[in-house]
C-alpha positions, 0 to 999 in steps of 0.5 A: 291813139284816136278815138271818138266814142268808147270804153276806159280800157280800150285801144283798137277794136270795133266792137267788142268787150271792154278789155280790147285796145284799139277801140273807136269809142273808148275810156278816157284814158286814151291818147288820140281822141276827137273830142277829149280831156284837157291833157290830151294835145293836138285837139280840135275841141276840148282842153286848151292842154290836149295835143291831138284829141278832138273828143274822148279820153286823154288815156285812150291811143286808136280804139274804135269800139270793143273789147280792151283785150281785143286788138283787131277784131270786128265781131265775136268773142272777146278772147278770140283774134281774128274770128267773125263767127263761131267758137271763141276758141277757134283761131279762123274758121268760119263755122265748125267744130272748135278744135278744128283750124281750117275745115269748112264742113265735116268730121272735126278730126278729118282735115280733107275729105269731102264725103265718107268715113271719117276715118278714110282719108281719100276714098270716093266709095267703099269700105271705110278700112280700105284706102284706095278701093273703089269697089271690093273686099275691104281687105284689099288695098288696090284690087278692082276684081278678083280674089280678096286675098291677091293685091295687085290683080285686075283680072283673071288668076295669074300663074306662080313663079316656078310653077305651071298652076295658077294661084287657085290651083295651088291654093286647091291643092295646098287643101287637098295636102292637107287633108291627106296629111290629116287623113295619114296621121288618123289612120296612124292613131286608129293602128296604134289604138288596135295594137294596144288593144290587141295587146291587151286582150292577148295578155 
């Protein structure tokens, strides 16, 4: 409703497109003007009819300038609301991405990480699959040193339960049984293959 200079559509805005409300400069269908049409009220100059507008139009209630779709926007893009500068599709960010809300700097996709991968969410330094290694296998979760396939092992080469070997020693001759078992089962192929064998010769 009070507005000294602008655009016919306009109600609330300081600068901006011409579809803003709130508007210092305005159309002259606004109410509350400074300097206004004869069928405004209350006007210190203007139309003896006017009841509150000292200049503009008497359609125009509180534009000071911008755009008449706008409510409240100082600076920016006639279709955003609260943005000072950046992509009229953000809502409040300062610089960025568009589709990002609130991130200062960074990957779009990522809401709070400093530096890294942008699929890291909370690492400092490391492998970006991992989540929370500083140094290591990328495979592990929280090891600092040691073998890339324990979890939770600092230092050394703990013992399993019910046992009196460490894991590498088990894991050491897991292979060796293996191998042994291979070896047994070869030797039991080559004794069949020379059984058909002699028995085909001898008939």
């Amino acid at each position: 409703m009070s507005v000294t200079q602008g655009n016919p559509d306009i109600m609330s805005v300081t600068q901006g497109n011409p579809d803003i409300m709130s508007v210092t400069q305005g159309n002259p269908k606004i109410k509350s003007v400074t300097q206004g049409n004869p069928k405004s009220k209350s006007v210190t100059q203007g139309n003896p009819k006017s009841k509150s507008v000292t200049q503009g139009n008497p359609t125009i209630k509180s534009v000071p300038q911008g755009n008449p779709k706008i409510k409240s926007v100082p600076q920016g893009n006639p279709k955003s609301k609260s943005v000072t500068q950046g992509n009229p599709k953000i809502k409040s960010v300062t610089q960025g991405n568009p589709t990002i809300k609130s991130i200062p700097q960074g990957n779009p996709k990522i809401k709070s990480v400093p530096q890294g991968n942008p699929k890291i969410k909370s690492v400092t330094q490391g492998n970006p699959t991992s989540k929370s290694v500083t140094q290591g296998n990328p495979t592990i979760k929280s090891v600092t040193q040691g073998n890339p396939t324990i979890k939770s092992v600092t230092q050394g080469n703990p013992t399993i339960k019910g046992s009196f070997l460490t894991k590498r020693q088990d894991q050491a001759a897991r292979k060796i049984m293996r191998f042994l078992r291979r070896c047994r089962h070869r030797i039991k192929e080559l004794k069949q293959s020379r059984e058909l064998e002699r028995r085909g010769l001898t008939t």
